[in-house]
C-alpha positions, 0 to 999 in steps of 0.5 A: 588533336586529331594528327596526333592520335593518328601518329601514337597510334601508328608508332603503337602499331608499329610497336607491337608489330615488332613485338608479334614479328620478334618470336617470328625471327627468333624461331627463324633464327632457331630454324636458321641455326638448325638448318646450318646444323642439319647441314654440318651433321650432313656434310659430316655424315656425307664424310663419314659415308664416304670414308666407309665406301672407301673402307667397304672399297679397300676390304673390298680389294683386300678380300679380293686379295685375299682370296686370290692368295688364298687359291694360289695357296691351294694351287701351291699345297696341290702342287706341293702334294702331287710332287711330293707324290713324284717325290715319294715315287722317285724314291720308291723306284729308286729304292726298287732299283737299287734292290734289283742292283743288289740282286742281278742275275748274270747266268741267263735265269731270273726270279721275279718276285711279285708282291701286292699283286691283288693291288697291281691285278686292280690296276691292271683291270682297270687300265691304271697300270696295264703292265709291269717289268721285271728286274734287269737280268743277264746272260753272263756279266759281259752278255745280252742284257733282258727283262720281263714285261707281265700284263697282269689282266692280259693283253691284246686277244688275252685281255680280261682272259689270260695273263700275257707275260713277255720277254724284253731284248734291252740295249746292253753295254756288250752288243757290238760284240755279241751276236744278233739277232737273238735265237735262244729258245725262253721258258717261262714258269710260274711257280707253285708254292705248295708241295705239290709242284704243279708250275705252269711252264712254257716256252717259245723260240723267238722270231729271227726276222722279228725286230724284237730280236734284232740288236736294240736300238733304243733302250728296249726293244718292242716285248715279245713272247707267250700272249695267253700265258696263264689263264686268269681264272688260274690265278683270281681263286681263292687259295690258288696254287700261285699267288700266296700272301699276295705274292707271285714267283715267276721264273725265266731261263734262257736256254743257251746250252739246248736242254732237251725239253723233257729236262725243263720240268726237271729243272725247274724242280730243283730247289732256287736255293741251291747255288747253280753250279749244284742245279747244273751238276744235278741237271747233268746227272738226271741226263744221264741218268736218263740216257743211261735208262733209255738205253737199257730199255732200247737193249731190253726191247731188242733182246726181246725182238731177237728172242721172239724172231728165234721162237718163231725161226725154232717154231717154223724148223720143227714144222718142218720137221714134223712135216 
C-alpha cells in the first residue's frame, strides 16, 4: 500500500512537473523563434547596410567625378573664353592691318590717326600696354620701309612727364639696293584741331654710327627719335588743343629734299587734304615767294647803306668846303 502511494505520487509529480516546464518551453520556443527572426532582420539589415555603403561609396566616386568634370569644364570655358579673346584680338589686328593696307603712304609722310587715346593713355600709365605703333609708311613704292612708335605716358627719363614718340627703321623688300645707313632728317608734328593751328613740331637728324639707322636686320630696327616729345600736361587738360573726341593726329615727314627749317611750319599748315603733288607746288611757291622777299629786302638794305655812305661823303665835302 504504502509502494504504491509512493509510485502515483511521483508519476503526479512528474505530471505536473511537465505541466509547469510546457509554458517554459513554449516561451523558449517563442524566444528561439524570435531569436532566429531577430537574426533574419540582422543579417537583412546587415544586407541592406551594405548594399548603402556601396551605394554611399559608388555616389561617392560619381561625385568625385562629378566634380573633376565639373572643373575640367570651368578649365575648358576659361580657356575657351581666353582664346576667343585671342581670337577677337586676331581679328581685330587683322582688321587694323587691312585698313593701314588700304591707306599706305608711299611719299615719305604719314598721318597717324589715334583713337581712344584716354583708354590707351591708362594702359600706358599703368604699364598694360606702354607703347603703340603707327601704321607702315614708305618713302616711295620701291623705298625704306618705316613706322612710329609712341610711348603715350613717356619712356625711359620722360616717363610720367613727357610723351616719347620714336621713329622705327623696318626691314623692306627694296634695301639691297637702297642706301644705309639712313641720314634724312625727321620731323614729328602733333596736330592742333582747333583753328588756331599751334602744332607741336620737332625734328632730329639720325645718328649715322646708330645701329637704329643701319640696314635692318630683323623686322625693326631698335626706335630712335624725340624722348620729351610733348610735355603730358599738354595733352591730359580738359579741352586741350590736341586730343578732341578722344582722338589725336600725328604727322611724320621725312625730309628727303632738304626743306629749309623756316618752311616746316609752312608745310604742315597746308590742309592734308589736298593731293600732294598741290602741297608740293604750294610749298615751292611759299619759297620763292620767300626768296624773292629777302632779296628785295637785301637790295632795300643796301640802297639805304650806299644813301647813307653818300650823306656822310656830301657832309664831309661841304665841311670842307666851309672850311
Amino acid at each position: 500500500m504504502s509502494s504504491h502511494t509512493t509510485i502515483t505520487t511521483d508519476r503526479e509529480t512528474k505530471e505536473i512537473s511537465h505541466a509547469d516546464l510546457k509554458p517554459l518551453f513554449e516561451t523558449a520556443d517563442i524566444l528561439l523563434g524570435g531569436i532566429q527572426s531577430l537574426n533574419d532582420d540582422i543579417q537583412h539589415v546587415s544586407s541592406e547596410l551594405l548594399h548603402h555603403e556601396n551605394s554611399i561609396r559608388y555616389l561617392s566616386d560619381g561625385l568625385s567625378k562629378m566634380k573633376i568634370a565639373i572643373e575640367e569644364t570651368h578649365s575648358s570655358i576659361d580657356a575657351q573664353t581666353v582664346n576667343q579673346q585671342i581670337f577677337e584680338e586676331s581679328i581685330n589686328s587683322l582688321q587694323q592691318q587691312l585698313d593701314d593696307l588700304k591707306n599706305i603712304s608711299t611719299d615719305g609722310t604719314l598721318i597717324w590717326r589715334i583713337a581712344n587715346v584716354q583708354k590707351k593713355m591708362i594702359d600706358a600709365e599703368c604699364e598694360r600696354q606702354t607703347s603703340i605703333y603707327s601704321p607702315v609708311f614708305y618713302s616711295s613704292p620701291n623705298g625704306y620701309k618705316m613706322r612710329l612708335r609712341l610711348y603715350l605716358a613717356g619712356d625711359g627719363n620722360a616717363r610720367r612727364t613727357h610723351m616719347s614718340l620714336f621713329f622705327v627703321l623696318m626691314r623692306g623688300e627694296y634695301d639691297s639696293v637702297l642706301q644705309f645707313p639712313f641720314s634724312y632728317k625727321v620731323t614729328f608734328c602733333l596736330f592742333d584741331q582747333t583753328s588756331q593751328q599751334q602744332h607741336i613740331i620737332d625734328s632730329f637728324r639720325p645718328d649715322v654710327k646708330s645701329s637704329s639707322f643701319q640696314r635692318p636686320r630683323s623686322d625693326m630696327n631698335i626706335a630712335s627719335g624725340i624722348p620729351k616729345f610733348v610735355p603730358l600736361t599738354m595733352i591730359q587738360q580738359d579741352s586741350n588743343l590736341y586730343v578732341r573726341d578722344d582722338i589725336m593726329f600725328i604727322k611724320a615727314i621725312v625730309d628727303f629734299d632738304e626743306l629749309p627749317k623756316s618752311l616746316v611750319p609752312y608745310k604742315l599748315s597746308l590742309n592734308p587734304g589736298l593731293p600732294i603733288l598741290i602741297q608740293q607746288e604750294w610749298i615751292r611757291r611759299e619759297s620763292e615767294k620767300r626768296a624773292q622777299e629777302k632779296l628785295v629786302n637785301t637790295t632795300e638794305t643796301s640802297t639805304c647803306s650806299n644813301q647813307n655812305v653818300r650823306t656822310e661823303v656830301n657832309d664831309n665835302h661841304d665841311e670842307q668846303i666851309m672850311q
